[in-house]
C-alpha positions as CSV (number, residue, x, y, z in Angstrom):
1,X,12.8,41.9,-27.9
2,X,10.7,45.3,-27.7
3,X,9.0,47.5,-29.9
4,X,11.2,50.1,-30.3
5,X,9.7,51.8,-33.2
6,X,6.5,52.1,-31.8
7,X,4.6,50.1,-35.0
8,X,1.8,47.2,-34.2
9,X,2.0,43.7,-35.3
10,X,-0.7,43.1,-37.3
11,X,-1.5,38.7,-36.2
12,X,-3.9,36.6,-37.9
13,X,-6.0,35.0,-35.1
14,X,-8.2,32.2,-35.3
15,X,-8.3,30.8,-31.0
16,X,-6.2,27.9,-32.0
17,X,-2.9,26.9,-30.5
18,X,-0.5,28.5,-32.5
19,X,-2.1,31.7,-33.5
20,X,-3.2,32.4,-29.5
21,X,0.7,31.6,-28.9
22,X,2.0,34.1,-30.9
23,X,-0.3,36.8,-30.2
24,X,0.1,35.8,-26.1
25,X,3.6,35.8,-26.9
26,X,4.0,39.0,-28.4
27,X,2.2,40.7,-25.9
28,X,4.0,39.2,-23.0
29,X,7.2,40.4,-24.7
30,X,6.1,43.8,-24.6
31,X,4.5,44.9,-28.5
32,X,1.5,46.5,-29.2
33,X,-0.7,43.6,-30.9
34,X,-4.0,44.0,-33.8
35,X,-5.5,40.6,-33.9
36,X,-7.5,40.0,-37.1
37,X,-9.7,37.2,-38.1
38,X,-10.3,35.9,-41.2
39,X,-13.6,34.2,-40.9
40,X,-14.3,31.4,-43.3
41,X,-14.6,27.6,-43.2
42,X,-17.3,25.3,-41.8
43,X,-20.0,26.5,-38.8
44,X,-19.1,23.8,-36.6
45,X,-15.1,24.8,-35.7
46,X,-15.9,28.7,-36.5
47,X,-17.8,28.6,-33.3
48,X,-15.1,26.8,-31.4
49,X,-12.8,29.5,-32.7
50,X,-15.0,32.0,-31.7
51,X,-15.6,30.8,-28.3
52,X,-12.0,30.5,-27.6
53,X,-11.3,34.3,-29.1
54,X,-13.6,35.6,-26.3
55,X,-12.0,33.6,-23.7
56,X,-9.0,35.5,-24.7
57,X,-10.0,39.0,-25.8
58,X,-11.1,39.4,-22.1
59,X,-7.6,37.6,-21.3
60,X,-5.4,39.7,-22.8
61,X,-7.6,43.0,-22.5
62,X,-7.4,42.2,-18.4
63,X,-3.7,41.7,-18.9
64,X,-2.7,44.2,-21.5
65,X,-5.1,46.8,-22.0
66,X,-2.1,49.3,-23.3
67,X,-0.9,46.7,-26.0
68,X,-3.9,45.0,-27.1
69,X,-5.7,46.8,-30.3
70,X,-9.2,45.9,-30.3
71,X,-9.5,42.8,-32.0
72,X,-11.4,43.0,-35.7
73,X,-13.4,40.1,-37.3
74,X,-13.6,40.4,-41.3
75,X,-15.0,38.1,-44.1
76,X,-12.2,35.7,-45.4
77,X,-14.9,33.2,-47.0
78,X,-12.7,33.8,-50.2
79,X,-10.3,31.5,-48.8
80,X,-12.8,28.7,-49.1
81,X,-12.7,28.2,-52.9
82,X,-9.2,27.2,-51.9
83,X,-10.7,24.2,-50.0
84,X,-11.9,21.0,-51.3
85,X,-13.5,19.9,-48.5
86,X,-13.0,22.4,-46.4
87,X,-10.1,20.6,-44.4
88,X,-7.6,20.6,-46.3
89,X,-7.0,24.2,-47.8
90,X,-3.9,24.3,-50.4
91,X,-2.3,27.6,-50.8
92,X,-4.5,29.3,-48.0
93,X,-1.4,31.0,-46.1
94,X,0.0,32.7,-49.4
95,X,-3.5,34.1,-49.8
96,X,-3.4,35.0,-45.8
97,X,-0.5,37.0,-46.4
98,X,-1.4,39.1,-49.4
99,X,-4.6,39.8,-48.0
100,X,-3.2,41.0,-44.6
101,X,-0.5,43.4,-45.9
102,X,-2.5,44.2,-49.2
103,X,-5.0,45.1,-46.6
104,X,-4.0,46.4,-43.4
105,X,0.4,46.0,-43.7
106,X,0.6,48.4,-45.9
107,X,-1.9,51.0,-45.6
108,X,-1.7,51.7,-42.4
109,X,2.1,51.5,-42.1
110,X,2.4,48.5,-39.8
111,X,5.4,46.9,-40.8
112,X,5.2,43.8,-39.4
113,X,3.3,40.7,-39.5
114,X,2.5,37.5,-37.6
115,X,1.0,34.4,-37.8
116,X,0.4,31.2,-36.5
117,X,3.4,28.7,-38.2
118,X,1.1,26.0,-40.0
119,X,3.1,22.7,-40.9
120,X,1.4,21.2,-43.9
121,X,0.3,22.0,-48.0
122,X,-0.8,25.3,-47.6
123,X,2.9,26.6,-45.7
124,X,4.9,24.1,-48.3
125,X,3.7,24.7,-51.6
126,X,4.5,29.2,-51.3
127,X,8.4,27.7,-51.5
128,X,7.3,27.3,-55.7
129,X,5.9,31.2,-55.6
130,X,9.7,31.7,-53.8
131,X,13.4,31.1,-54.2
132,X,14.7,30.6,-50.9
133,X,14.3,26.7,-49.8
134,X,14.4,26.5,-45.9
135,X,11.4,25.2,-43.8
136,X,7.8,25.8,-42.4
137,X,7.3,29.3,-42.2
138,X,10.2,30.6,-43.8
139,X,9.2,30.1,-46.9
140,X,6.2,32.8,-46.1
141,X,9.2,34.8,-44.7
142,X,11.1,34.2,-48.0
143,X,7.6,35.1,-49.9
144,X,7.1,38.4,-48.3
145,X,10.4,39.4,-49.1
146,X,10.4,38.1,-52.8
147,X,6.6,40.2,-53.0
148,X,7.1,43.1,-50.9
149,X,10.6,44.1,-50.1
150,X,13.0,44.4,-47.1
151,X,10.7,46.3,-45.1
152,X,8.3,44.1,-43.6
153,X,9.1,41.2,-41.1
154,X,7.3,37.9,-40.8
155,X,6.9,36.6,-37.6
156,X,6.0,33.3,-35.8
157,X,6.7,31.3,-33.1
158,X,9.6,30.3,-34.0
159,X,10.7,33.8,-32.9
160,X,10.2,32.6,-29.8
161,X,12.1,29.2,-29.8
162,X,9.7,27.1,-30.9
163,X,10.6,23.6,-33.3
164,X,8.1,22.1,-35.2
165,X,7.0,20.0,-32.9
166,X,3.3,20.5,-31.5
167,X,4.5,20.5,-28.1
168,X,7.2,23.1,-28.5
169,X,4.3,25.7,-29.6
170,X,2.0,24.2,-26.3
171,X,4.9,24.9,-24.0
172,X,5.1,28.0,-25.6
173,X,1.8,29.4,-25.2
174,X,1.5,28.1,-21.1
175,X,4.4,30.2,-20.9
176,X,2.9,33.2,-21.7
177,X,-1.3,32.3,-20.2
178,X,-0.5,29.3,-18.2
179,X,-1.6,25.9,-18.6
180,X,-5.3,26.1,-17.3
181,X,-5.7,29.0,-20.0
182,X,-3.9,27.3,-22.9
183,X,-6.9,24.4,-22.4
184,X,-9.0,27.4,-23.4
185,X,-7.5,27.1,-27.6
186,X,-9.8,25.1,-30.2
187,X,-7.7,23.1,-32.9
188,X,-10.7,20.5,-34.0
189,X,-11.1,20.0,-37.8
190,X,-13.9,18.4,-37.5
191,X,-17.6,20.5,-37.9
192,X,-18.9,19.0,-34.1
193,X,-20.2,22.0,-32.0
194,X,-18.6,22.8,-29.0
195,X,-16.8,19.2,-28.4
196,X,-13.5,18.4,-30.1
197,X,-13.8,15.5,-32.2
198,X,-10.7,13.7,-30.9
199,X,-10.1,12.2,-33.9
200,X,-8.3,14.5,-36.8
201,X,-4.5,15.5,-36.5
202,X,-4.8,18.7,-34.4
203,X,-6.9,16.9,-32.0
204,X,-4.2,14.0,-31.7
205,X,-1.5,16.2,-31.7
206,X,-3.0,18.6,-28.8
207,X,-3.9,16.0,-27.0
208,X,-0.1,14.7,-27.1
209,X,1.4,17.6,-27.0
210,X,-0.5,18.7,-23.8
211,X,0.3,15.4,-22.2
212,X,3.6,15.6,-22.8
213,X,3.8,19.4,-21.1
214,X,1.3,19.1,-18.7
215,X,1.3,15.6,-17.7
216,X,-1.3,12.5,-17.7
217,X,-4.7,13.8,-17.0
218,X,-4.0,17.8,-17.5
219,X,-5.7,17.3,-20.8
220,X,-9.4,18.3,-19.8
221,X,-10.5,19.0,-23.2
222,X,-14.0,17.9,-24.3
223,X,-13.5,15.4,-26.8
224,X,-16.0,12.6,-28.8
225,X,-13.4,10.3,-29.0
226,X,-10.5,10.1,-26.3
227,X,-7.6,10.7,-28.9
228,X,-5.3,8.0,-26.7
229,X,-7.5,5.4,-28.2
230,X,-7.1,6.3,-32.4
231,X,-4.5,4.3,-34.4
232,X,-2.6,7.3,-35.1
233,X,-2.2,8.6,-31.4
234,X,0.9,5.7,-31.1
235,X,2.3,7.3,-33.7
236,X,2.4,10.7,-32.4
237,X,4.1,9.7,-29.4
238,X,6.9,8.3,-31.5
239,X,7.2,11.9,-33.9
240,X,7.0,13.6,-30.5
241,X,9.8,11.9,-29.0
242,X,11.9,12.6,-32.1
243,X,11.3,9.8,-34.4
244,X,11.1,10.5,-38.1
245,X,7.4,9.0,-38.8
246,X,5.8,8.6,-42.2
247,X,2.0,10.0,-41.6
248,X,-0.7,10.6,-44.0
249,X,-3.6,12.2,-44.6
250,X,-5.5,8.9,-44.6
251,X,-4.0,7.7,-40.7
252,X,-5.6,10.6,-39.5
253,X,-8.5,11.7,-41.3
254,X,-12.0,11.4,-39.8
């Protein structure tokens, strides 16, 4: 994989795990990378998101000051009314795509996209705005084709080999920073400054997934809650290793 046409990836970027992975991949892989950031949501996570964007701007600048584009912040607070709790936000990646080539794709000739591959309402529900039926983030794939023609690619981790499984896009990411620099990514729904709540999916799943790449004990993140201890965490273990496991919003919700 290169960039042989010389064009930038535009990436949305929020600090999280997959987002960080695809821009960290991308960049190792030799393309030139614009990370924007939609900032919207609740105070609480857009801190950790912005603490863990720092971490990496100085990261990646350090590492690859000839492909990274300096990194812009913009006002995505439209994405909210899209929210109805601001957890949960139906529909936001469709709106995340039209606002990024609507916005930046296609005026400035960028021809690609990327994007952290979200598994959940917001990535399924675009396969009704598409025909294609496939899975995860094909069906924004499918939806930028159906909207905006052959010449634009999607891209996401699973460019890079990755399943849906959360510790597929971990292993991904050490790959690229390492493991000690991976710990540095915020994935916490909850609104707790600073500390992870331990509690909601992403923290569950991180805290498996890390485990499971990284070993017992690599896991240093701050959380309120040790996520080992919820009733879901059991139940990650068992989608991790493969099981089909039937988890709703309710067995994980804080």
């Amino acid at each position: 994989m290169g960039n042989p046409n010389k064009k930038f990836i535009h990436v949305t970027w929020s600090g999280g795990i997959d987002s960080t992975g695809v821009v960290a991949q991308l960049l190792w892989k030799g393309w030139m990378v614009q990370p924007i950031t939609l900032l919207f949501g609740r105070a609480g996570y857009k801190e950790r998101e912005a603490i863990a964007r720092g971490y990496f701007t100085k990261y990646f600048q350090s590492m690859y000051p000839d492909r990274l584009l300096p990194p812009k912040t913009v006002n995505g607070n439209f994405l909210d009314q899209f929210s109805h709790d601001g957890v949960e936000i139906t529909r936001r990646n469709k709106h995340i795509l039209d606002y990024m080539m609507q916005r930046y794709v296609i005026p400035e000739d960028g021809y690609y996209i990327g994007m952290g591959e979200y598994i959940g309402a917001d990535t399924w529900v675009v396969k009704d705005h598409v025909g294609a039926h496939d899975a995860d983030s094909r069906y924004l794939a499918a939806y930028l084709l159906s909207e905006y023609g052959l010449g634009y690619r999607f891209m996401a981790l699973n460019d890079f080999g990755e399943s849906r499984y959360k510790a597929d896009r971990v292993r991904l990411l050490v790959d690229a920073v390492g493991g000690q620099n991976a710990l540095q990514t915020t994935n916490c729904m909850s609104n707790h400054y600073r500390k992870h709540c331990g509690q909601c999916y992403k923290c569950i799943e991180r805290h498996v997934a890390f485990t499971e790449i990284l070993g017992e004990g690599f896991d240093t993140t701050e959380y309120l809650v040790d996520p080992a201890t919820t009733a879901a965490f059991p139940l990650y273990i068992r989608q991790q290793a493969g099981e089909l496991v039937d988890l709703s919003w309710k067995d994980v919700r804080t």
